[in-house]
C-alpha positions in Angstrom: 22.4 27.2 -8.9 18.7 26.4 -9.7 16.2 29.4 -10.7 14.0 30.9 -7.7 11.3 28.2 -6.8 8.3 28.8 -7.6 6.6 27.7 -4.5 9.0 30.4 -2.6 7.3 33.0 -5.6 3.7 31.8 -4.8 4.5 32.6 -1.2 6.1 35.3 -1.0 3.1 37.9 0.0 1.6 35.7 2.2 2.6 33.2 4.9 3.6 29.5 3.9 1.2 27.0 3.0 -2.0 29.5 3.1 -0.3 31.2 0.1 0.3 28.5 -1.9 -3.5 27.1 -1.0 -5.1 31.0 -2.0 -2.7 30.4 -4.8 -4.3 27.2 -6.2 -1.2 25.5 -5.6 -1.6 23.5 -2.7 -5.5 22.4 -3.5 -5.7 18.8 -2.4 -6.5 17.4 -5.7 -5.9 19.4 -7.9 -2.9 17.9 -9.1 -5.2 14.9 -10.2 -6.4 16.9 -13.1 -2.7 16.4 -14.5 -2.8 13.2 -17.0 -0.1 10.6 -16.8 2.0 11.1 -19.6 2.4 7.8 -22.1 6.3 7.1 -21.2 7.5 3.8 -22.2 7.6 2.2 -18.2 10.1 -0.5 -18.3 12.2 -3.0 -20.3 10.9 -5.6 -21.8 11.7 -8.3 -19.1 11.5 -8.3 -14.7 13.9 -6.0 -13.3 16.1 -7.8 -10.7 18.0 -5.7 -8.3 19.0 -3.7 -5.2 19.6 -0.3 -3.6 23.3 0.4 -3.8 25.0 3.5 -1.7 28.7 4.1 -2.7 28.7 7.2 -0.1 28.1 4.0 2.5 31.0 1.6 1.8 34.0 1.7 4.1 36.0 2.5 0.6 35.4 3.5 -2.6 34.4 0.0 -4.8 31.2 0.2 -6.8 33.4 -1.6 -9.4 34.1 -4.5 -7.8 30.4 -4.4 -6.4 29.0 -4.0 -9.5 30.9 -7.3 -11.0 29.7 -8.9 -8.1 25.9 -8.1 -8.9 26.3 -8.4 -12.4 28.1 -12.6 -11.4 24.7 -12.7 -9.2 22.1 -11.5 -12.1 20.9 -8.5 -11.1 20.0 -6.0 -13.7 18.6 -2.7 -11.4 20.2 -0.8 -9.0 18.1 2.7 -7.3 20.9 5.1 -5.7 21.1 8.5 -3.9 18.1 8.7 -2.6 19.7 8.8 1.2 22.6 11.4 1.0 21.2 14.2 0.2 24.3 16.0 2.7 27.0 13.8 0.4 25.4 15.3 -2.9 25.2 19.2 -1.6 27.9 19.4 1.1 26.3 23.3 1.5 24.0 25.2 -0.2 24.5 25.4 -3.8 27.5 23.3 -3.5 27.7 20.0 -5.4 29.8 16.8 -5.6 28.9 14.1 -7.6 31.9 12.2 -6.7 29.3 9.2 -5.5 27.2 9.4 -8.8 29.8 9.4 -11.3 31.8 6.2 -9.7 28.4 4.5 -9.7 27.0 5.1 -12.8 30.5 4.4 -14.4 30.2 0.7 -12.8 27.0 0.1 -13.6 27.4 1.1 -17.7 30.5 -0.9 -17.2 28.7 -3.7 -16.3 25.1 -3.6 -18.4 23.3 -2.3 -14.9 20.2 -0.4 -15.2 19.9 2.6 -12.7 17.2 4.3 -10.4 18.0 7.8 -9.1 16.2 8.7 -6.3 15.9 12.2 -5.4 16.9 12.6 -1.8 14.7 14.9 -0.3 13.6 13.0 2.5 16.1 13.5 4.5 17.7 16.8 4.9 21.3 17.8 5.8 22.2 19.4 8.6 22.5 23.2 6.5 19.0 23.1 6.2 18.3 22.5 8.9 20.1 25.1 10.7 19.4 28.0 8.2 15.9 27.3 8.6 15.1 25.8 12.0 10.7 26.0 10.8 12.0 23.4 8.3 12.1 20.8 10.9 8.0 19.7 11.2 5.9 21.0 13.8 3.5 17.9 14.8 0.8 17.2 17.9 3.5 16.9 20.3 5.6 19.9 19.2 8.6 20.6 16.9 10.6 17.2 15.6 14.5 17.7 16.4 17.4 16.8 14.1 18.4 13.7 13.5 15.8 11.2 12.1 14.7 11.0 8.6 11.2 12.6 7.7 11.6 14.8 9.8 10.6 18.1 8.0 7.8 20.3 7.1 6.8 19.2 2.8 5.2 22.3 2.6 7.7 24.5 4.2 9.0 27.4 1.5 12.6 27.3 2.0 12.2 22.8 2.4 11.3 23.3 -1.2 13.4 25.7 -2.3 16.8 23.6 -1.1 14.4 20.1 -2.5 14.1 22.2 -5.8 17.4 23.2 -6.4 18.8 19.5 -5.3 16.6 17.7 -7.4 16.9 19.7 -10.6 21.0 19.8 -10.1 20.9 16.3 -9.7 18.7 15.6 -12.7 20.3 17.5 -14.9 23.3 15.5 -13.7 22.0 12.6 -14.8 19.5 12.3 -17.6 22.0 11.8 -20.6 23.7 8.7 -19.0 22.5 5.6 -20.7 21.8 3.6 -17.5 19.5 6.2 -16.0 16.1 4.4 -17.1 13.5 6.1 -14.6 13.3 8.2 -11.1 11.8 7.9 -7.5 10.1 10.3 -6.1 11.5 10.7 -2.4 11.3 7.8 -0.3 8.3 6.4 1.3 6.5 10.3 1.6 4.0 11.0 4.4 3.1 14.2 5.8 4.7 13.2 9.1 2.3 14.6 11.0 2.4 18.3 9.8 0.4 20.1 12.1 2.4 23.8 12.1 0.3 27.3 12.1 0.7 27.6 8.4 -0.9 24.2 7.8 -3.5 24.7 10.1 -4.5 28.3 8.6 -4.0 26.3 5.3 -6.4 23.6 6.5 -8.8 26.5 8.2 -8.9 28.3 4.6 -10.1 25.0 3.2 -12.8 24.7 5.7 -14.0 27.9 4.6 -13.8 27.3 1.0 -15.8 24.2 1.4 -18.7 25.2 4.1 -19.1 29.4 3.5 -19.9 29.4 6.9 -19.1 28.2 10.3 -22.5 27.4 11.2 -22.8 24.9 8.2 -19.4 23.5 9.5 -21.0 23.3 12.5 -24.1 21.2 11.7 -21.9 19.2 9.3 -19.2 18.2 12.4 -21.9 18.1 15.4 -19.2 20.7 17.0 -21.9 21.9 19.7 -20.5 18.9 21.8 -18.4 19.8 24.4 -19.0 23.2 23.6 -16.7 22.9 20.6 -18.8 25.0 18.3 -16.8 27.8 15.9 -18.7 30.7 16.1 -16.7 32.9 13.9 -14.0 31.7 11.8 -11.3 33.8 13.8 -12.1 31.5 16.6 -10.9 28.4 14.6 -8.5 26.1 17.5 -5.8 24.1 17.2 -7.3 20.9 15.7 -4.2 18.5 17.1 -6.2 18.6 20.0 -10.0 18.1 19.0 -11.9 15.7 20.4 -14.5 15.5 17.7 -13.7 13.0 15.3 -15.1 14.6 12.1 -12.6 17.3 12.3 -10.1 15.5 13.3 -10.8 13.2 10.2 -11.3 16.3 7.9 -7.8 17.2 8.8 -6.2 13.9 8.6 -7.9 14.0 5.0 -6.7 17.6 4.5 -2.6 16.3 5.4 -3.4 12.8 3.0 -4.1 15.4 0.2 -0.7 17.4 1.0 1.0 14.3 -0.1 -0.6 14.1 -3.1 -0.1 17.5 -4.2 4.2 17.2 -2.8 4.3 14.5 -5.2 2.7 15.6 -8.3 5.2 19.1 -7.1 7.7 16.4 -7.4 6.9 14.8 -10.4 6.0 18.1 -12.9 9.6 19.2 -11.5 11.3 16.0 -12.8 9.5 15.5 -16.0 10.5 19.2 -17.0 14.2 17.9 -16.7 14.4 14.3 -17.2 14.3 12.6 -20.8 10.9 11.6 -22.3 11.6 7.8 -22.1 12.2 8.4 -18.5 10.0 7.1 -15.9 9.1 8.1 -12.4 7.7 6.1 -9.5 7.5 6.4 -5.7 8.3 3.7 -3.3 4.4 3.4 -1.4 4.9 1.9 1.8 2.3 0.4 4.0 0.3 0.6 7.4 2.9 -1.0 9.9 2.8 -3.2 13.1 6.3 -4.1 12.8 6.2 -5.4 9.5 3.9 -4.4 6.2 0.5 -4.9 7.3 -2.8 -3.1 5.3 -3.6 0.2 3.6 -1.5 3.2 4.5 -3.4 5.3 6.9 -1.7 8.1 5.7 -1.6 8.3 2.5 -4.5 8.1 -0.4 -2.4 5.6 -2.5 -5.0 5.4 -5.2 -5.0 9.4 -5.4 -1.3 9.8 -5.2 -0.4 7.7 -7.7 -2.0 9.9 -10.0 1.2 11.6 -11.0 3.5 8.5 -11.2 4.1 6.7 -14.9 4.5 3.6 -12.8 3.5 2.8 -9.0 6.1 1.1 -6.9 5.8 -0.4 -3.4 8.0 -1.4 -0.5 6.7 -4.6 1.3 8.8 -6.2 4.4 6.8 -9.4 6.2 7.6 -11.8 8.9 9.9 -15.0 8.0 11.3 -17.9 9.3 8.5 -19.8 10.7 6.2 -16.8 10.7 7.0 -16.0 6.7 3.3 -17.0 5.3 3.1 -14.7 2.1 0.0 -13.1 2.7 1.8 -9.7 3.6 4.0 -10.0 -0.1 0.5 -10.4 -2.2 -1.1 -8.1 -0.1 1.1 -5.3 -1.0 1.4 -6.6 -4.3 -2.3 -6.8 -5.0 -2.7 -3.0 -3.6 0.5 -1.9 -5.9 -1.6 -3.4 -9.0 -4.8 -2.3 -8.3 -3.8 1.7 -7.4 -2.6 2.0 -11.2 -6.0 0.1 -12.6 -4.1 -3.1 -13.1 -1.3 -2.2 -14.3 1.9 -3.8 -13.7 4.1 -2.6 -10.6 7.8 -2.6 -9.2 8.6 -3.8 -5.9 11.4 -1.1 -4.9 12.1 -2.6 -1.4 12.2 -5.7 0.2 13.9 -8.1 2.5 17.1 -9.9 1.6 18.0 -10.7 5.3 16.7 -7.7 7.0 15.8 -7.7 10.9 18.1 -10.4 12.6 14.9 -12.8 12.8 14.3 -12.1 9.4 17.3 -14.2 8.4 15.6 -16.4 5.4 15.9 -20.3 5.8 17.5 -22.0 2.8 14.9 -21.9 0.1 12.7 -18.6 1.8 14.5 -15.9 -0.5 14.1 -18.0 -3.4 10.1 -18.5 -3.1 9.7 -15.0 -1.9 11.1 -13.6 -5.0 8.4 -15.6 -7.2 5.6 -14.4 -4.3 6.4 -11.0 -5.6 6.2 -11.6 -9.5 3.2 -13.9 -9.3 1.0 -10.5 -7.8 2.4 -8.7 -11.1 5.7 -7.1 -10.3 7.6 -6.0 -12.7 11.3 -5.2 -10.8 12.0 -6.7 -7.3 14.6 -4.7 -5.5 16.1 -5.6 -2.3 17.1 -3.3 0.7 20.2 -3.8 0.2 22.8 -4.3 -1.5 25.3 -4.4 1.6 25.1 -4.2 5.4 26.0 -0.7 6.7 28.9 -0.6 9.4 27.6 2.3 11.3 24.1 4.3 11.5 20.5 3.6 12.9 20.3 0.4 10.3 23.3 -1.5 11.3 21.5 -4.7 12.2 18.8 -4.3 9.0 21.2 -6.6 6.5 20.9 -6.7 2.8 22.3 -9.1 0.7 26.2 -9.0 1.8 27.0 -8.8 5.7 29.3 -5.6 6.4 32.4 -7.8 5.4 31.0 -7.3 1.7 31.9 -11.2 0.9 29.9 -14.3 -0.9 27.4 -15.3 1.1 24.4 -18.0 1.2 21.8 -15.2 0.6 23.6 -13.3 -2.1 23.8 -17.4 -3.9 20.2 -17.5 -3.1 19.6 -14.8 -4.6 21.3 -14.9 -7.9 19.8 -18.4 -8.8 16.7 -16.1 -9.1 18.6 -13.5 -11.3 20.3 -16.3 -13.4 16.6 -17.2 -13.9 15.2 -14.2 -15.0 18.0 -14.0 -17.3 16.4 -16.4 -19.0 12.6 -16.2 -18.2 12.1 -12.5 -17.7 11.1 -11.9 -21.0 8.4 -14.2 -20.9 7.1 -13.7 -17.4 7.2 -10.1 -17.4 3.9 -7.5 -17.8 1.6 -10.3 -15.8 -1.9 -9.3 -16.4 -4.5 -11.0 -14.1 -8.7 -10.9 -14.0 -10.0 -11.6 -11.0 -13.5 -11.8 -10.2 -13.1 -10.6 -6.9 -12.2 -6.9 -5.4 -12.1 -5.8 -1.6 -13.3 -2.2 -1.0 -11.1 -0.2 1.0 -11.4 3.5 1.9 -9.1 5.5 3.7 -11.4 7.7 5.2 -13.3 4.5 6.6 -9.9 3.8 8.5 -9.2 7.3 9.6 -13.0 7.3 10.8 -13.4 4.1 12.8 -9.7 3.9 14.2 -10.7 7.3 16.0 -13.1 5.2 17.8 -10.7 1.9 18.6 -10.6 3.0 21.7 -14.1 1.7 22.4 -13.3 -2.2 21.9 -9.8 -1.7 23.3 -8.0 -1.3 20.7 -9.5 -3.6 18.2 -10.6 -4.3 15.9 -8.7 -2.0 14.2 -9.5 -1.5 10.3 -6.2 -2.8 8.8 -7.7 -5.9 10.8 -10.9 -6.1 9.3 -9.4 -5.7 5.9 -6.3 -8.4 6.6 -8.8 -11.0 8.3 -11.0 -10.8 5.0 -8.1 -10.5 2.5 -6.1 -13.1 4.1 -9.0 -15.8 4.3 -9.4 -15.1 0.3 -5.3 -15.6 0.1 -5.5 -18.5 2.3 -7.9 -20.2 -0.4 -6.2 -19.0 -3.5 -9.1 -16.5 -4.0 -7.2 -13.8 -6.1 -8.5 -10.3 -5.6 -7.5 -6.9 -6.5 -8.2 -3.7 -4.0 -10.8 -0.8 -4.9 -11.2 2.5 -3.7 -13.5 5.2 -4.1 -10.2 7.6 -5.4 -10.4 5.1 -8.8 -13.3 4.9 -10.6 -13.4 1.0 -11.3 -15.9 -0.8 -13.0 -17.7 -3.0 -10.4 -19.6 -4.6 -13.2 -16.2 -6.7 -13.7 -16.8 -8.4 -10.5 -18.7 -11.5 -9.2 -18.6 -10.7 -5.6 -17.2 -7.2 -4.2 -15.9 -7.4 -0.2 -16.5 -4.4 2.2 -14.9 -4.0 4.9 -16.2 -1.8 7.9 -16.9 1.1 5.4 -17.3 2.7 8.8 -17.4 6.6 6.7 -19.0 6.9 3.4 -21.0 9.5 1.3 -24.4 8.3 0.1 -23.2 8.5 -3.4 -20.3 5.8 -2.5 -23.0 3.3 -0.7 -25.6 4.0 -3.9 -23.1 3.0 -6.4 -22.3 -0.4 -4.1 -26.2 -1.3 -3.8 -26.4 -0.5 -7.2 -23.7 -2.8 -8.2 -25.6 -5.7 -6.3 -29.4 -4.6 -7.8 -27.8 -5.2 -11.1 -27.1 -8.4 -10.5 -24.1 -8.2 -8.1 -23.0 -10.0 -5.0 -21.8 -7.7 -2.4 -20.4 -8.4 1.4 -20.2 -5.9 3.7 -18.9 -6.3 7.5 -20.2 -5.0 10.6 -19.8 -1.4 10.7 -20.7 -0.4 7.8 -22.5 2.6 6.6 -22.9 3.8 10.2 -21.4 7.1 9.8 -21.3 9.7 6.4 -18.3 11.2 5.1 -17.5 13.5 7.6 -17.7 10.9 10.3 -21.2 12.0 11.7 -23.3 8.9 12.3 -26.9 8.9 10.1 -29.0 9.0 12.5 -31.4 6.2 11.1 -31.6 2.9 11.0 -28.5 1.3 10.9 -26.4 -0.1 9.0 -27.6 3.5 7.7 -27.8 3.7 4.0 -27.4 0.0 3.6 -30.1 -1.4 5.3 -32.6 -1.7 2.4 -29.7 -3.7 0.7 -28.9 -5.8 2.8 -32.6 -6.4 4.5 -31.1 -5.8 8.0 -31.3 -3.4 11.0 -30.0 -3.4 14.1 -29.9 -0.5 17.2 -27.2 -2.7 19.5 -24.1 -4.1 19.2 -21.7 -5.7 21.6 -17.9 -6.6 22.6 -18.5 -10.3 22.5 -17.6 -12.3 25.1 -17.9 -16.5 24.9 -19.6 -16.0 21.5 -19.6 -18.3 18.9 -22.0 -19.2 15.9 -25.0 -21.9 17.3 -24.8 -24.7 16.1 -21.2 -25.0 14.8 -22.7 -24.3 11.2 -18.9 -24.5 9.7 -17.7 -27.7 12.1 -14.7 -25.6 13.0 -14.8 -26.9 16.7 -12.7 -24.4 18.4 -12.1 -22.1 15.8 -15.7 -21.6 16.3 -15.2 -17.8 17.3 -17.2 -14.6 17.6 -13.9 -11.8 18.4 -13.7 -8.1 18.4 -17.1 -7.0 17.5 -21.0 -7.9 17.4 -24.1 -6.5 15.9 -27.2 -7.4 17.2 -28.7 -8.1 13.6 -32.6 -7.9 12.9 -33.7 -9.2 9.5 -36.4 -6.9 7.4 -36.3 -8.9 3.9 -32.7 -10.9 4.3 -32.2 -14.5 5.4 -30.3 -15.6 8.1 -27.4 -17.8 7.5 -26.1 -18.1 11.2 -27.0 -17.0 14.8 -24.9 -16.0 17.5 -24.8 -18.5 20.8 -23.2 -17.2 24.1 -23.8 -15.7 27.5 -26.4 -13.9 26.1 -28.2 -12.9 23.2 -27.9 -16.8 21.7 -30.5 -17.1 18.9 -30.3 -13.3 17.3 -28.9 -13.4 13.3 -25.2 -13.1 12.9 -24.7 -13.6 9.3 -27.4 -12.8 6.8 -28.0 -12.6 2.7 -30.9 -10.5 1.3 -32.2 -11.0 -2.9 -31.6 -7.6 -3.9 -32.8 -6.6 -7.7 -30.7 -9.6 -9.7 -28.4 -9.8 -7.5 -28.1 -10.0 -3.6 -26.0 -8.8 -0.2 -24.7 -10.8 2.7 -23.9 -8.8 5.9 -21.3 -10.0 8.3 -22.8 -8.9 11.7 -19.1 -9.4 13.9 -15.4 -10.2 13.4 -15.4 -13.8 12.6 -11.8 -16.0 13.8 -9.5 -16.3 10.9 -10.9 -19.8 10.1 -14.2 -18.8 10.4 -13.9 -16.3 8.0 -12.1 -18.2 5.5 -15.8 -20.6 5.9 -17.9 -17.5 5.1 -16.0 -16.1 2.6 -15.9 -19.4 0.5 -19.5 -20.1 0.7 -19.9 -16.2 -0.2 -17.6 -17.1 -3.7 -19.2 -20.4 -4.3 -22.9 -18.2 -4.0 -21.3 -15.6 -6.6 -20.1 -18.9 -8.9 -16.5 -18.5 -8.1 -15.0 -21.7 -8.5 -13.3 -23.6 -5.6 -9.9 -24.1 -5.9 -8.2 -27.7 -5.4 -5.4 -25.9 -3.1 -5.6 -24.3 0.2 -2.6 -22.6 2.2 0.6 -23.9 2.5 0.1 -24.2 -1.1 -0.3 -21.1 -2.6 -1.6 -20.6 -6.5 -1.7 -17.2 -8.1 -2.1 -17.2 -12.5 -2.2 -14.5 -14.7 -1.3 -14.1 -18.9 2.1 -12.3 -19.2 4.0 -11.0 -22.1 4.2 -14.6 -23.8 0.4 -14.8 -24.1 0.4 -18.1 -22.5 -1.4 -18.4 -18.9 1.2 -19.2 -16.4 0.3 -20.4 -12.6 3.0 -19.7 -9.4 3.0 -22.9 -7.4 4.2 -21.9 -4.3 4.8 -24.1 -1.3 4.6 -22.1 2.3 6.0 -24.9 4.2 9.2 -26.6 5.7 7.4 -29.7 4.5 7.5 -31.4 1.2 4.1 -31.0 -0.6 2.0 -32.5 -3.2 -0.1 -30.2 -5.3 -2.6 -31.1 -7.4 -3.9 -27.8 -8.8 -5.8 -29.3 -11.1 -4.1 -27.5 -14.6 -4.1 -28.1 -18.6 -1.4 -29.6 -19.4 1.7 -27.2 -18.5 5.9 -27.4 -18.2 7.8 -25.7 -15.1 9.6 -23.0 -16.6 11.8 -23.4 -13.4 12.9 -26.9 -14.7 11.5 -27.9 -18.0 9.5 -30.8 -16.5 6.3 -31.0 -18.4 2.8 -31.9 -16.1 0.4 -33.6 -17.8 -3.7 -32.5 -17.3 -4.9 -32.7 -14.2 -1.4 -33.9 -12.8 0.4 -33.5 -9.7 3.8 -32.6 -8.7 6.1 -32.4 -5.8 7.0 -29.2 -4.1 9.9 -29.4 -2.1 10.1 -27.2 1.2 9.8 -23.7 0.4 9.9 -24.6 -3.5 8.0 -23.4 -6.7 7.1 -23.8 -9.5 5.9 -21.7 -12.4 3.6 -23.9 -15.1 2.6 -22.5 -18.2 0.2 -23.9 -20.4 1.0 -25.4 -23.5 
């Protein structure tokens, strides 16, 4: 049995998480202090693989399923992060019956393994012996039954995580295929909202403001008679109306993540091998598939404790499959490490019943996810489950555990990477372009959606302004204010609806533009600080001078569109969401709204700013009209166009060969021609060489990967 936590220890005076706060131990951030330490990541080649669950099969036969993945090229397989109840039967208790029959297949067969610790989902024991393990949220105490379902802070929760993970680990280590670790599985604070956590989150209120009448001026709580007038008074926040402390708390359960992984991480480092590696599958905001940041999570922050940053993306397909969704997510995996090279831990084999790929889709979506910079592509799963919640989400085999179209599919990828690996792997990219996204600008203007019905929402913003760069092969990485990045890298930074921001965040963005920058920010912008209280000033607030604009009104539009047609995008022609009614100080006006009303009044404008300049983007433009606006705002910075434009997709970097490859990928059931406008370059894929400034056929749902010569 595993020594006493020491969470239980820092507790044990005091109650829960307002302990381990007085006790330094739960300070949001404070893990960040802790350095990554210099493991060696990965192999030298892209991982190609898939979660496997012996405890799932209808029989024991990780041997014969591990001959099978080894026929189909796969090199990686992450286990045990689901059975937490199958590892530790009851407390103390272990059988690694599961483990050993794996791990023994997998050396058998030259497999590389992921062990997950599985703490996010708890066994029924737990549960029972501690019913205040289960998470007490808005709406009341979660039951048993679902996943995520309990309390990250709760004492005896860590106790049983503690004593599971370090058996397990210490299990493990010395096998030879055990090559790195993931932290739990997709980690949120589910909602935590509990007494403890609120007396945790009240403590940190009073460590930050001293006193309730500066929390009071900072919040604007004297609406609604919400003011605190003694810290003994401190309500229930679940049920605030006022959106600063709302957002302080939401901020407050991000940084409770943090800190449970970096708990995670120090307790896995003390007992893995050095040349070990740990990660943590990130997920993403979802509207039924991976969509934009993680509202609940601070990514950039979090991954502060991780040797390597992993990420599980899921998109549409069929028809609907487009690709923005897998460089999305791969973009935001790159860019929350500084660049550096990620591993996609989940994805789609066949998935949701209309997920099904179409010949050819599995095939191109693999090379979507290594030409944003993955370094391991992992598939949930390896077989269909015959009973459970995910019966109808299918990996690569169907629950008879046969050959199937997919899993052939599939392994013409891993015979591939057999072969090319080594020289794709590690791709390094320099793009000229970032997006600037903020999760307290999310948490801050979705408290509000409810104003325009619902939308915009800020994921939308973000995706109609990320997606327009994807759509024109714009490459871009995504910046936060949890990473201090150099903006001086960049031609042209995008902001999107930076609703909440600190002074300090919008100085360092004008300052970026003064010295010779070019900067977009959207409508809503700069409206509010960073404690969602709205600067009473001029808006766009402390971006004004900057970008040479005012404004006091803004609008749902209705029948809007720009005058004039100024993009000739007939229809497409389309003022949505969101309006400001813009009033140039210094800044030029590039378009004007026409409508019902208000036809005439700036929509769009630039301002010279020191060397450099901003453009403001007064509404939410239609997806083609931002893709207009966006590529005269690169051409303006001296980006240069590119010769392709969606279905054909063309993302580049320099990977471990040296030599600059480009990803040709066609998005279409059609046959295409692309002309992308290269040195001259051979198709890894097939050998064929393309001479300068050649084209070459794309057959539907084909790539190609050129590298120069």
């Amino acid at each position: 049995m595993a020594k006493p936590s020491p969470f239980l220890k820092s507790a044990s005076c005091v109650s829960g998480v307002l302990g381990l706060l007085t006790a330094g131990l739960m300070v949001s951030g404070a893990a960040n202090a802790q350095p990554t330490p210099d493991h060696p990541v990965l192999p030298d080649t892209i991982l190609f693989g898939a979660a496997y669950y012996d405890e799932y099969t209808p029989s024991p036969r990780a041997e014969e399923d591990a001959r099978m993945m080894k026929e189909a090229g796969i090199t990686v397989v992450r286990i045990a992060e689901s059975t937490w109840s199958t590892l530790e039967p009851e407390p103390g208790r272990f059988d690694f019956t599961s483990i050993d029959r794996t791990l023994a297949a997998m050396n058998r067969n030259g497999i590389k393994v992921i062990i997950g610790t599985p703490t996010y989902a708890i066994p029924t024991w737990l549960a029972k012996a501690h019913p205040d393990v289960l998470v007490t949220r808005k709406d009341g105490q979660a039951k048993y039954g679902p996943r995520q379902n309990m309390n990250i802070t709760n004492p005896a929760f860590r106790e049983a995580a503690q004593r599971v993970i370090v058996a397990l680990i210490d299990h493990v280590r010395d096998d030879p295929a055990v090559i790195g670790y993931q932290l739990d599985n997709e980690t949120k604070a589910y909602g935590v909202a509990g007494p403890d956590v609120q007396a945790a989150f009240q403590a940190r209120m009073r460590q930050r403001f001293g006193t309730t009448e500066a929390m009071n001026r900072a919040f604007g709580l004297d609406y609604w008679s919400n003011r605190i007038n003694r810290w003994d008074d401190f309500p229930d926040v679940t049920g605030t109306i006022n959106a600063s402390l709302g957002n302080a708390f939401a901020r407050f359960q991000r940084g409770l993540v943090t800190d449970y992984l970096a708990w995670q991480a120090a307790l896995v480092r003390a007992h893995a091998r050095p040349d070990q590696w740990l990660t943590q599958n990130f997920d993403l905001d979802w509207q039924g598939y991976s969509y934009g940041v993680q509202p609940e999570v601070d990514h950039w922050r979090a991954a502060r404790s991780l040797d390597v940053a992993g990420i599980d993306i899921y998109h549409p397909s069929q028809a609907q499959l487009t690709g923005a969704e897998i460089a999305f997510g791969g973009d935001l995996a790159r860019s929350i490490k500084g660049g550096r090279n990620y591993l996609v831990m989940e994805t789609q084999a066949q998935g949701f019943p209309n997920w099904t790929p179409w010949p050819g889709q599995l095939r191109l979506q693999a090379y979507s996810h290594l030409a944003s910079g993955a370094n391991m592509l992992a598939y949930w799963h390896w077989a269909s489950t015959s009973a459970g919640f995910e019966t109808y989400w299918k990996g690569l085999l169907s629950q008879d555990y046969a050959p199937n179209p997919v899993l052939a599919e599939a392994a013409t990828v891993g015979h591939d990477l057999q072969r090319l690996g080594p020289r794709l792997v590690n791709l390094k990219k320099t793009n000229e372009v970032a997006i600037y996204v903020s999760n307290e600008a999310l948490t801050a203007m979705d408290s509000f959606a409810f104003v325009s019905g619902g939308k915009p929402r800020y994921n939308d913003v973000v995706r109609t302004l990320y997606d327009a760069l994807y759509r024109q092969n714009i490459e871009a990485d995504l910046i936060s204010p949890d990473l201090d990045t150099d903006l001086s890298r960049y031609k042209l930074i995008v902001v999107p609806a930076l609703y909440a921001a600190s002074d300090a965040q919008l100085a360092r963005l004008n300052a970026y533009a003064k010295a010779g920058g070019h900067l977009l920010y959207t409508f809503k912008s700069g409206f509010s600080n960073e404690d969602t209280r709205v600067r009473a000033e001029s808006q766009p607030g402390g971006i004004a001078a900057a970008a040479g604009v005012t404004y006091s009104q803004f609008t749902i539009p209705t029948d809007t569109a720009l005058e004039g047609d100024p993009y000739a995008l007939g229809e497409a022609n389309k003022v949505t969401g969101w309006m400001e009614l813009l009033q140039p100080t210094t800044a030029s006006v590039l378009a004007r709204y026409t409508g019902p009303a208000w036809t005439g009044t700036p929509a769009l404008t630039r301002n010279a700013y020191g060397r450099g300049d901003v453009t403001y983007l007064g509404f939410l433009p239609s997806p083609e009209l931002a893709e207009k606006i966006l590529a005269q705002a690169a051409t303006h910075a001296g980006l240069a166009a590119s010769p392709l434009h969606w279905p054909l997709i063309e993302r580049s970097g320099v990977p471990a060969s040296g030599k600059r490859v480009h990803y040709l990928l066609n998005y279409s059931a059609q046959p295409r021609v692309a002309e992308p406008q290269l040195p001259a370059s051979r198709d890894l894929l097939t050998g064929k060489a393309l001479a300068a400034s050649g084209s070459l056929r794309l057959e539907p749902w084909g790539v190609a990967i050129l590298e120069e010569n």
